[in-house]
N, C-alpha and C positions, 0 to 999 in steps of 0.2 A: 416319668422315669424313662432314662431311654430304656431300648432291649438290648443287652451284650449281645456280643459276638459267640462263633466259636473260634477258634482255631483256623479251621479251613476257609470259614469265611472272612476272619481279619487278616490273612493273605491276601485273598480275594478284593479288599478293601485295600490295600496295598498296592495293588494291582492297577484301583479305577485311578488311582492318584497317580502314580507313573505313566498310565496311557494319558492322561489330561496335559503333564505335563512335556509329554512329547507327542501331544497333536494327534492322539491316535483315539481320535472320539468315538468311533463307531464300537472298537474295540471296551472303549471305558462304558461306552452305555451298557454296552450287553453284560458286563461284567456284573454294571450297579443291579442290570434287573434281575440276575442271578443272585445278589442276594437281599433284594428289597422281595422278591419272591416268596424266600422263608421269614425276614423280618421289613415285611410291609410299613412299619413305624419305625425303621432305624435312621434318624434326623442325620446324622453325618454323610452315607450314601443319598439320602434324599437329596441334600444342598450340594454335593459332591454331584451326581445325575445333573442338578441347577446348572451346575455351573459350567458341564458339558453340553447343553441345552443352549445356554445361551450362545457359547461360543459356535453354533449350529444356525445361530440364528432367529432362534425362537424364545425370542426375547422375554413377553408375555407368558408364555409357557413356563418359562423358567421362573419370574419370579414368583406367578402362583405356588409355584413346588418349591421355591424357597423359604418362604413365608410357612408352607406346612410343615418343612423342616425342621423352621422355628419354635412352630406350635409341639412339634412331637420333643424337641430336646431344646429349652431354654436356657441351659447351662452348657452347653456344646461349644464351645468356641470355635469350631469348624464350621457352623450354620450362622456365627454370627461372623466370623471371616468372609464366608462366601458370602452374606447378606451386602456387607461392606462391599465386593468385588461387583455383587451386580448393579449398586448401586455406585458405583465407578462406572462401571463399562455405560450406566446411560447418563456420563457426566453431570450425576446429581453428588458433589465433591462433598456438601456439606452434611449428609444424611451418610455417606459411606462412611466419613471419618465418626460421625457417630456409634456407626456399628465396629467400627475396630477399636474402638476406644473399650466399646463392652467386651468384645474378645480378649483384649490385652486383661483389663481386668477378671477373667475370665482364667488367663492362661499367660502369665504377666513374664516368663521366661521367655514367649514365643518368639525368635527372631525374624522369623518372616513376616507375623502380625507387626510386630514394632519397625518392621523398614516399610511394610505398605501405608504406617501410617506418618510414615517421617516421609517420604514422596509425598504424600498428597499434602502435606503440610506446607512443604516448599512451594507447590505447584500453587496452594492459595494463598503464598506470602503469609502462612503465620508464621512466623521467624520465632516468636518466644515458644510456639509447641514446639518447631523442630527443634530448639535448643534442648527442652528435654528430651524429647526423642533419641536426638542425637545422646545426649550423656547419657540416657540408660543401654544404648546400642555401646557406646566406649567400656563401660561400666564393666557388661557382659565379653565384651574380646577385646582388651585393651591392648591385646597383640595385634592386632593389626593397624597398618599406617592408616586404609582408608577414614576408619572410623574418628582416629582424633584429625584428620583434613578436614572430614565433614564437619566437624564439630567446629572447627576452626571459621571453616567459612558459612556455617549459621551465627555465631556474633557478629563475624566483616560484615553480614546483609544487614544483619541486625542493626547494625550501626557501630556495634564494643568493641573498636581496631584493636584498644589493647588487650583483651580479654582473647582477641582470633591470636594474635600474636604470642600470647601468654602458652595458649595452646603447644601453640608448632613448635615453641622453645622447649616445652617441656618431654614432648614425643622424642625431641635431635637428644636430650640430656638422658632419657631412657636407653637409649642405643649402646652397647655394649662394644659394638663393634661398628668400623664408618660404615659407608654403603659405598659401594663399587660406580668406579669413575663415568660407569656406561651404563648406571640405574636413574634409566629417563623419572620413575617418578619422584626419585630423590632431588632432581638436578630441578622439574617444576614446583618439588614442594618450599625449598629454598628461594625459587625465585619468586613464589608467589609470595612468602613471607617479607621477601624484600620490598615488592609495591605494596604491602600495607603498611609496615615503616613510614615507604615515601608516604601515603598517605595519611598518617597520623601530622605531618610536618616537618618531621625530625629527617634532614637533606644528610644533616652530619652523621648521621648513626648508620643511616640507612645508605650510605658512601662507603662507611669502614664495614658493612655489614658484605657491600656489595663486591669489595676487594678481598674481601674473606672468601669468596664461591667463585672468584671468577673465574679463576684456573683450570679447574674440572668441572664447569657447568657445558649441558652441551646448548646450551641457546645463544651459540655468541653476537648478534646481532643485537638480542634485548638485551646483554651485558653490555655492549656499546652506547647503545643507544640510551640506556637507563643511566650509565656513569655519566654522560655526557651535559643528562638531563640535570642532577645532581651539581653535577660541576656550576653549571651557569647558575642555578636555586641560589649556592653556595657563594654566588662571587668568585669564584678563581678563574679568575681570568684567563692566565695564560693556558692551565689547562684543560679548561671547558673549549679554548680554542683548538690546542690540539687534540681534543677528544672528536671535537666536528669534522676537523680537517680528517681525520683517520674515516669518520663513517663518507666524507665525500671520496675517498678514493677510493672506496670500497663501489657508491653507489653515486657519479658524480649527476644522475637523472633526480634525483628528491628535493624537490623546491624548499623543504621544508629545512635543512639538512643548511642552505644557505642562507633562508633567513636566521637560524639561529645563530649559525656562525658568524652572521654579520650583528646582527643583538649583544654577544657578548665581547663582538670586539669594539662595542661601543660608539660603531661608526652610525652619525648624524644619517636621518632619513632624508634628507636635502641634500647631499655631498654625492652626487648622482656618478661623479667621476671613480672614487672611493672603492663606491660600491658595485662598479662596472667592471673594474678592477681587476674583483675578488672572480665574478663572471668569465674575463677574459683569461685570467691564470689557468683555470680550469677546463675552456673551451682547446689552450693552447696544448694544456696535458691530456685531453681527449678529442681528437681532432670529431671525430663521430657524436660525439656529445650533443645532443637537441638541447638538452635543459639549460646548458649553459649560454649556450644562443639563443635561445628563445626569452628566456626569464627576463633579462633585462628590460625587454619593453615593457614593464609591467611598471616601473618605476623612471623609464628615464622620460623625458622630454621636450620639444624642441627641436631644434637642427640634433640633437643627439639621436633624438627617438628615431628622425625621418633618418640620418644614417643607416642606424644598427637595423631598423624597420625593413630600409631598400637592399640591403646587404644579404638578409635572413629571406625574405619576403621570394628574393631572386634566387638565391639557391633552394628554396621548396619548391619553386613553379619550374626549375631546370627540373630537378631531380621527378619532376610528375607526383607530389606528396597529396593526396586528393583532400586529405583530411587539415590543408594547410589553413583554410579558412575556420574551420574549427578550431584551429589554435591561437587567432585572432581576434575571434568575436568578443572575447569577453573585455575587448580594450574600448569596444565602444561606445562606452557609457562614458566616455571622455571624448566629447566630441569631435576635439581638434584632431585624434588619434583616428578618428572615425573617419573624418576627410583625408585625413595625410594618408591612411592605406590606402581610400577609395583611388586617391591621386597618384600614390605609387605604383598602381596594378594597371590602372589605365598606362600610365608610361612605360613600363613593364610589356603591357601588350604592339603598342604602340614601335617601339622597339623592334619587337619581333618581324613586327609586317614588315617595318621600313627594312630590317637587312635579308627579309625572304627567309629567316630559319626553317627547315625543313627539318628538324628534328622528332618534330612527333609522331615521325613514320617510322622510326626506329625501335618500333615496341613497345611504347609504353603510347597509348595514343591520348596520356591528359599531359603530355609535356609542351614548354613551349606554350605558343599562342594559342591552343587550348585548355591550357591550365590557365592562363589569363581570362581568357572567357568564362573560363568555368567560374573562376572566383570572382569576377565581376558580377555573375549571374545570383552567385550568392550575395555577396555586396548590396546591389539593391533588393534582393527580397527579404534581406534579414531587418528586423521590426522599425530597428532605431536608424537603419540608413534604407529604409523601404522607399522606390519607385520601381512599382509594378512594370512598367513600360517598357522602360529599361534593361530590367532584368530580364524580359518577354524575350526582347531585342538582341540580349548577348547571347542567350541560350539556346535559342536559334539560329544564329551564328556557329556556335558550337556544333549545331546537331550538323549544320553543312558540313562541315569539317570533318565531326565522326557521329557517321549518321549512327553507329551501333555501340555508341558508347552510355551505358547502364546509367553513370551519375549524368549527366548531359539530359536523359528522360525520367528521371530522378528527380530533377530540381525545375521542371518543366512541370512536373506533376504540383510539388508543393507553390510553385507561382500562381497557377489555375487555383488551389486553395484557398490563399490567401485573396485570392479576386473574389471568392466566395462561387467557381463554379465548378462544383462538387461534381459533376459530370463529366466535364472535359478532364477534371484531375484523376480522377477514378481509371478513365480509358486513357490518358497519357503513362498514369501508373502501370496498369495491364500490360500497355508496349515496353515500357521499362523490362517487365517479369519476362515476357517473352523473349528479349533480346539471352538472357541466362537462367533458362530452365532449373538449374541443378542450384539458385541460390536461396538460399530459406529465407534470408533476411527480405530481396527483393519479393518474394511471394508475400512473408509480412505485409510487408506495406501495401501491396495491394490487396489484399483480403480492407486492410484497415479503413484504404479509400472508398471502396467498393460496400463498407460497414456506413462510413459517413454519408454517403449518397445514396443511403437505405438499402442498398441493394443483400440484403441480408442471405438471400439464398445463395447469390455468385458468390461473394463470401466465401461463404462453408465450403462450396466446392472449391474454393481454390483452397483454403484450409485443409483441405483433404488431402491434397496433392502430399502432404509430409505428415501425416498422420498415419493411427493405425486403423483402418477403416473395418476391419475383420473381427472390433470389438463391437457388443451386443450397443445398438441405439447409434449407429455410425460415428462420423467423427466427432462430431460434437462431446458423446461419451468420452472420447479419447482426451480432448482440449480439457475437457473438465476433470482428469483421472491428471492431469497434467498440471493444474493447476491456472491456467493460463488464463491470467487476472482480467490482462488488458484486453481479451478477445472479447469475454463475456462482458466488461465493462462497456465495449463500442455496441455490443450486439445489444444491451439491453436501450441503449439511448437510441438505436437505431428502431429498435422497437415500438419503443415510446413515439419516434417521430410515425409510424406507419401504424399508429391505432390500437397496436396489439400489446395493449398495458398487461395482460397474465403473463407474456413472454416476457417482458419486460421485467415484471417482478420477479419471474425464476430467476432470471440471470441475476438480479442485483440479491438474489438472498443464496446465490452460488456464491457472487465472492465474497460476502458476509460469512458464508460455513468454511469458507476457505481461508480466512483470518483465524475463524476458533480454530480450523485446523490447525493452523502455525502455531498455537496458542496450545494449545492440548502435544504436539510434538514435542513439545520442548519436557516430556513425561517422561521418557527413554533415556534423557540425557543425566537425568537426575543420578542413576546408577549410573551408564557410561560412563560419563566425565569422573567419576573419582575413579569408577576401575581401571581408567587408562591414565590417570595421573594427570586432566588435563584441567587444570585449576584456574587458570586465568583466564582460557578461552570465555569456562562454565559463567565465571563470575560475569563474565562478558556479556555475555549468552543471556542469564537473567536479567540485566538491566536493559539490555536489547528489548526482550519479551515483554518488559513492564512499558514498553512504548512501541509496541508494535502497530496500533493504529492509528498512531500519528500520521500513517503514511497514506502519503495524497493519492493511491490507487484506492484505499477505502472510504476516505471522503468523499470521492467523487463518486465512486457507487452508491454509499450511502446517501449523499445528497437526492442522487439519480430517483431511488428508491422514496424517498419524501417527497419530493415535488409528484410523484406517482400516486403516490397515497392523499396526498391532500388534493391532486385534481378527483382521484375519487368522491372523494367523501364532498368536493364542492359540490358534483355533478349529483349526486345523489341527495342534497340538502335543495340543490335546483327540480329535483324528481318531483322531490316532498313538498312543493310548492315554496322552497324559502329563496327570497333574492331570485326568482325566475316563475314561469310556467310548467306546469307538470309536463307539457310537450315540449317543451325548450329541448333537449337532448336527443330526443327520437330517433334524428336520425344518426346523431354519432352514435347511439348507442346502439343502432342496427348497422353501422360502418364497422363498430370495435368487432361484433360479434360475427360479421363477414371472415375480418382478417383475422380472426381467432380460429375459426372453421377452417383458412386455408393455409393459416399456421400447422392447424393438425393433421391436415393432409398433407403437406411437404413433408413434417416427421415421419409421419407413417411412411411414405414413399422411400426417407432413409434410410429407417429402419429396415425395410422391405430389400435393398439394395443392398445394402450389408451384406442382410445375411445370404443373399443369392451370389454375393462376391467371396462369400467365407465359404461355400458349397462348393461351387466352381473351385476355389485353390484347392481345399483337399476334400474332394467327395466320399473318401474311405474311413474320416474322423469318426470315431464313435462318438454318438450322441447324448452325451450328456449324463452318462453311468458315470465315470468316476470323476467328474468333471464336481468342482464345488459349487452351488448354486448360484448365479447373477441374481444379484438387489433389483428388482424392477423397478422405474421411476414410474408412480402408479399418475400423476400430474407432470408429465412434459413441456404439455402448455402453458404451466400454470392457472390453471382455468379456477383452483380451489384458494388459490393467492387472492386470484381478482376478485373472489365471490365472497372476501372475506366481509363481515358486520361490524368490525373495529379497522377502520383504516389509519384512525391517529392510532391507539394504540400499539401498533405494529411498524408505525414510521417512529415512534417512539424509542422502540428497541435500538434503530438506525441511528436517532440523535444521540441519545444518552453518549455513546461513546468518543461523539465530534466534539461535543461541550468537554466532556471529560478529558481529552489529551487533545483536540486541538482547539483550545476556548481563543485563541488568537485568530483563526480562521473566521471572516465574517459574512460569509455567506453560510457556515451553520450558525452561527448567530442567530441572522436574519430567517432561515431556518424553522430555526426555535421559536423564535418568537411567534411566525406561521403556526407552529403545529400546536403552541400552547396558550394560544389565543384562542384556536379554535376547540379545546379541550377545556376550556373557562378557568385554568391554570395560571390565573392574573400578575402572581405576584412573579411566576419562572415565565412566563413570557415577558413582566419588568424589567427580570434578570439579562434576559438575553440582549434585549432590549438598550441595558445599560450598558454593559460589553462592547455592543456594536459600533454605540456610539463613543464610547472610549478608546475604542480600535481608530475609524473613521468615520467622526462628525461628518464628513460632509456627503458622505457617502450617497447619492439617493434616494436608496430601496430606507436608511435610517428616516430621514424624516417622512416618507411618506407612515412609516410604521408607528413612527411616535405620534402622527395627525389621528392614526387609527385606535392608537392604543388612549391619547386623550379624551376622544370619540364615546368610545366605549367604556370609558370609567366615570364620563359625566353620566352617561344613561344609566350604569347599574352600579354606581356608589354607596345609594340607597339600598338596593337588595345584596352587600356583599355582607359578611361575618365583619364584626368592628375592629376587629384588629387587622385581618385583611385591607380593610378601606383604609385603616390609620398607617400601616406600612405604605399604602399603595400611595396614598396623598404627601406622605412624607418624604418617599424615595423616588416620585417622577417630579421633578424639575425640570424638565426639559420644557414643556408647554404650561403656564400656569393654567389653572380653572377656569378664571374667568377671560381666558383669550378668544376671540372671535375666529374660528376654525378656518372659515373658508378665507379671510379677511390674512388671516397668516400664510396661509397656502397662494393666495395670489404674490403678495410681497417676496416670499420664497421662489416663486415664480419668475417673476421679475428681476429678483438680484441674479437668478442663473438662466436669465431669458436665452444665452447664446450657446445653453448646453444642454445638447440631443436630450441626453439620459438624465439631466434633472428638471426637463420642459416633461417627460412620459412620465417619470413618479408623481411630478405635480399635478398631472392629468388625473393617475389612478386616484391621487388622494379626493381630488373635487368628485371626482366619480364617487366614489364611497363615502361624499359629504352631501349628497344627494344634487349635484349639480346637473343641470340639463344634459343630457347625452349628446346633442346634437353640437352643444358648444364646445363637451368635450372631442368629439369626434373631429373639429376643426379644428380644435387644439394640438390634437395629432397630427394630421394632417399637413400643419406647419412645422414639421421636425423634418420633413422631407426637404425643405427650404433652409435648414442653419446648413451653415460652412464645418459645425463640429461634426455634424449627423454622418453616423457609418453605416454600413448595412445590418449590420449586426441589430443596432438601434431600432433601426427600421422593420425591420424582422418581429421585435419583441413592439413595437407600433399595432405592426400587421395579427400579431400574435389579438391583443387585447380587442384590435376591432373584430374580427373574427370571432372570440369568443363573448364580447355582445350582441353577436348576429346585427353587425351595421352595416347600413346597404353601401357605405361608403369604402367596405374593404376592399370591392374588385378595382376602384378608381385608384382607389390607395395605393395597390399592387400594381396597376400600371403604370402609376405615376414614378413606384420605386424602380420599377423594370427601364423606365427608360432614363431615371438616372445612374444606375448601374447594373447596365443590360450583360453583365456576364452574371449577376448572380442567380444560379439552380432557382431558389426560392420562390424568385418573382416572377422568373420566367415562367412555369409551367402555371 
């Protein structure tokens, strides 16, 4: 039974709840222990205390005293509210909504309880709980708009367009009176009503719906642009045309804006004049207009293209437009377009010499014959019209010209790149950043170079230079409160190349925590977006969220972070004596733990520095009395990452999400099949296995994988569970049973004898069919010799000999060195 109150103390209780909810904990603690004092077992103050506690930090703490909460009042709805709340706040989502669910039945009027459990409903896509959530929340204040919104747009998620729709019809027929011409949330609940219409199919409805609100809506742009939409659905031609022509004069830069206008006027994708037309009418009525000069090359060509190309092409290198090649590239996946600019730019510069222009002393120093140069320089280094030499040649030209111009040591930097020497590009970048102290962007890039050529400490400090360095753990703290995907994603690969696999893993399960963070933000918006009336954004917003790591910055970390965990767990199966000698590793593994030790010393040093630099600014700061307490990172190094006993399990975590939203990506495929191969996971390393090569058969890394995965189901067929064997034999068709392994792996061989990267998988495969080492090491060897072979290749050659400890790596390496003696790798 609980123990009642009295009077003075369910004030007092009144009290801890208002200081909690305005952040004034210290005052709510003292409150709760004034009257847990006289009732020691009163379960509402207990979990109330909890809940102050944890917001302190004391996580553990709190939930022990929530739990006794529980114990002392099991009919409390307040102890089983706060249960649910701590069990939120350590995003355990499906155990909190358990406990609100008991609360609600508990205390079934409660509107707080019943909106924290309609949030967290949303946040785990149950669409059917929030739908009732949401109608017991209508139910209860049917006066207000927000609630039947919500409710609306728990069916639209749901999938019941007409049921959201049914909704919002029925909230406008309640209304007694209209809403005022300048009530923002009236104007988007109207127009969100209208794209679910569109939605449903219905162009006509959702047309006469849309002329019904246009008048007094204040989003005139989405009423343009949505009638417009409608219009063409619909077929009416002539005024889906003037609905276009009205949004291009408004915005005559939107590419998009004249393909449709050109779509519903029916004109032929071939009729190049037609539709150049429609371009030059528009260029005519905005003489400033880029889109309309630019666009056309995108469709025309021929003597047309080379026209409008040399025309355009001449007035951005007059005008000094740096980013003109930028708006060209993407035409040169059409070859002929690819040479006609090369050819235009060159005559273009060509020109200039011949009449002595001296215009690019007048201020702008890329006009003129060094904007010629400059995009020349870009011309040959970009992929599809790459000669290195070339490009070396103009850009250097340029720098005579202006020795202090940024993009000029800019694109000098990425040609050393692309040579593969990571060194000279790193310190051509450096001189870039100096030439303009005050520009974030060029300090960027150099931190980035200076990441890929290991040099992980310059780095940081140049990362510092625009940081807040006066935060506890120096800049890096700062990068990481920032969010700053791409820094942590270079630093951890740069890690990985210099030994120091703990550093390496912190960084890749920083941007891992930094995706759930984006993933957990989107909690806030759940209330926001309906109290500010922002409906379409929200709808947005969720389906955004439901593909958030689709995106290639978490691939690549999470990849980063697998090949991390399975070199472990190899290295450590070579310890145990399998596939190696217990000494095999010795000395990497007394390399790692060098650069792990001087890892921990550089932190400490920045740490140390910090704070000596946050002393210095204001030495009168008081210390740390009413300051709220800093999280200490008790693992910096990641030293407790490295040290982990499940290294697939934990790269696990990483795939699951790349198969899950990007199963087209095949190098998590290939992946996958790595990490569930080696977790004896037969039938999900099949899986991925079958993906990859449904993606790209021809791919390399696929058939070496399918040589391995045949391999290994001939030897444990027999000891698998029978219906595992019986899927397994039935669904790999790629290699029959009784094919001769090594016998196919030559043949495979041989049909791709003249290509780099499928001569090295064929290698690895004989390697792991027990083929002589020394023939495969010749095997390699000879990749240095194809016409395809890049460095890159060669790299990942040098990679495999290396880690069989063959005495033929240093040969290997010189031999790459002096076919392509600028690349970093071979040279040192």
């Amino acid at each position: 039974m609980p123990q009642p109150l009295s009077t003075k103390e369910n004030s007092l209780f009144r009290q801890v709840i208002r200081y909690y909810e305005d952040k004034q904990y210290k005052r709510g603690l003292k409150a709760a222990e004034q009257i847990l004092k006289k009732n020691p077992k009163h379960g509402d103050t207990m979990a109330m205390k909890a809940l102050i506690m944890n917001q302190q930090g004391k996580t553990d703490e709190a939930f022990a005293l929530g739990k006794e909460a529980l114990t002392a009042d099991m009919k409390s709805h307040i102890c089983w509210h706060v249960y649910g709340l701590l069990y939120r706040h350590q995003k355990n989502f499906e155990e909190a909504m358990k406990a609100y669910k008991f609360a609600l039945k508990l205390e079934p009027d409660s509107h707080q309880i019943q909106r924290d459990l309609a949030f967290l409903q949303i946040q785990m896509r149950d669409y059917q709980g929030y739908i009732q959530s949401r109608t017991s929340m209508l139910q209860a204040r049917s006066q207000v708009r927000q609630n039947w919104t919500a409710l609306a747009v728990a069916h639209h998620l749901a999938g019941d367009l007409s049921q959201a729709e049914k909704v919002l019809t029925t909230y406008e027929d309640s209304l007694k009176s209209s809403p005022s011409r300048t009530d923002y949330e009236n104007s988007e609940a109207v127009m969100y009503k209208n794209s679910i219409i569109a939605e449903m199919g219905d162009y006509q409805r959702a047309l006469d719906h849309l002329e019904s609100i246009a008048k007094y809506n204040l989003d005139r742009l989405a009423v343009l642009e949505m009638r417009a939409e409608y219009l063409a659905n619909l077929k009416k031609k002539d005024e889906a045309i003037k609905a276009y022509r009205a949004l291009l004069d408004r915005n005559p830069e939107h590419p998009e804006y004249y393909n449709k206008l050109m779509d519903v006027m029916g004109l032929d994708a071939n009729d190049q004049s037609a539709r150049k037309a429609i371009y030059d009418e528009y260029a005519k009525k905005n003489p400033r207009c880029d889109g309309a000069k630019r666009l056309p090359l995108d469709f025309l060509t021929g003597d047309a293209f080379r026209e409008a190309a040399k025309k355009y092409l001449t007035l951005m290198l007059d005008k000094g437009v740096p980013s003109t090649f930028a708006n060209f590239k993407h035409l040169y996946v059409d070859s002929s377009k690819k040479d006609t600019l090369g050819s235009l730019a060159q005559e273009y510069l060509d020109a200039k010499r011949t009449s002595g222009d001296t215009s690019s002393s007048n201020g702008d120093a890329l006009k003129g014959e060094p904007a010629g140069l400059y995009f020349l320089a870009q011309h040959f280094n970009y992929h599809l019209s790459r000669d290195l030499a070339k490009a070396m040649e103009f850009v250097n030209k340029g720098i005579e010209l202006v020795p202090d111009s940024v993009e000029f040591h800019m694109t000098k930097a990425r040609i050393w790149k692309h040579y593969g020497n990571t060194q000279k590009a790193s310190e051509t970048m450096e001189q870039a950043r100096n030439l303009d102290l005050k520009d974030r962007y060029t300090n960027t890039k150099a931190a980035k170079y200076q990441l890929r050529n290991n040099e992980s400490d310059n780095a940081l400090k140049t990362m510092a230079l625009f940081t807040k360095n006066d935060t506890p753990g120096g800049p890096i703290s700062d990068l990481l409160d920032m969010q700053s995907v791409w820094y942590l994603t270079e630093d951890g690969e740069a890690s990985v190349r210099n030994g120091n696999i703990g550093l390496a893993l912190k960084r890749f399960h920083a941007v891992y925590d930094i995706f759930d963070v984006w993933q957990e933000d989107q909690f806030d918006f759940h209330s926001f977006s309906l109290r500010k009336g922002q409906i379409r954004a929200y709808v947005d917003m969720i389906r955004w969220e439901d593909h958030i790591r689709e995106h290639p910055f978490y691939t690549r970390a999470a990849l980063g972070a697998i090949a991390a965990y399975l070199g472990m767990y190899d290295s450590k199966q070579m310890v145990n004596g399998v596939n190696g000698s217990a000494d095999a590793s010795g000395d990497e593994a007394a390399e790692k733990k060098k650069a792990a030790k001087k890892a921990r010393k550089e932190a400490q040093k920045v740490e140390r520095e910090a704070a000596e630099k946050a002393a210095k600014q204001d030495p009168n700061k008081a210390k740390g009395a009413a300051a709220e307490p800093v999280k200490k990172d008790d693992d910096p190094n990641g030293l407790r990452l490295a040290a982990t006993t499940e290294p697939l399990v934990v790269a696990t975590k990483f795939l699951a999400h790349i198969l899950e939203f990007s199963p087209k990506n095949i190098d998590g495929q290939v992946a996958g099949f790595e990490v569930y191969l080696r977790r004896e996971k037969y039938l999900l390393a099949l899986r991925c296995l079958t993906a990859a090569q449904a993606i790209d058969a021809s791919n390399p890394a696929v058939h070496e994988q399918a040589v391995r995965f045949r391999q290994v189901l001939n030897s444990k067929l027999s000891s698998l569970p029978s219906k595992v064997a019986d899927v397994a034999k039935s669904d790999f068709t790629a290699i029959d049973a009784s094919t001769d392994l090594k016998k196919y792996n030559v043949d495979f061989r041989d049909r791709h004898k003249d290509s780099a990267p499928h001569v090295v998988s064929a290698t690895k495969a004989s390697k792991f069919l027990g083929e002589d080492q020394k023939k495969c090491e010749k095997d390699l060897r000879g990749v240095l010799d194809l016409e395809s072979a890049n460095y890159e290749t060669a790299a990942e050659a040098l990679g495999l000999l290396m880690q069989w400890r063959s005495s033929e790596a240093d040969a290997f390496k010189k031999a790459a060195y002096d076919k392509w003696p600028e690349v970093t790798i071979f040279a040192s």
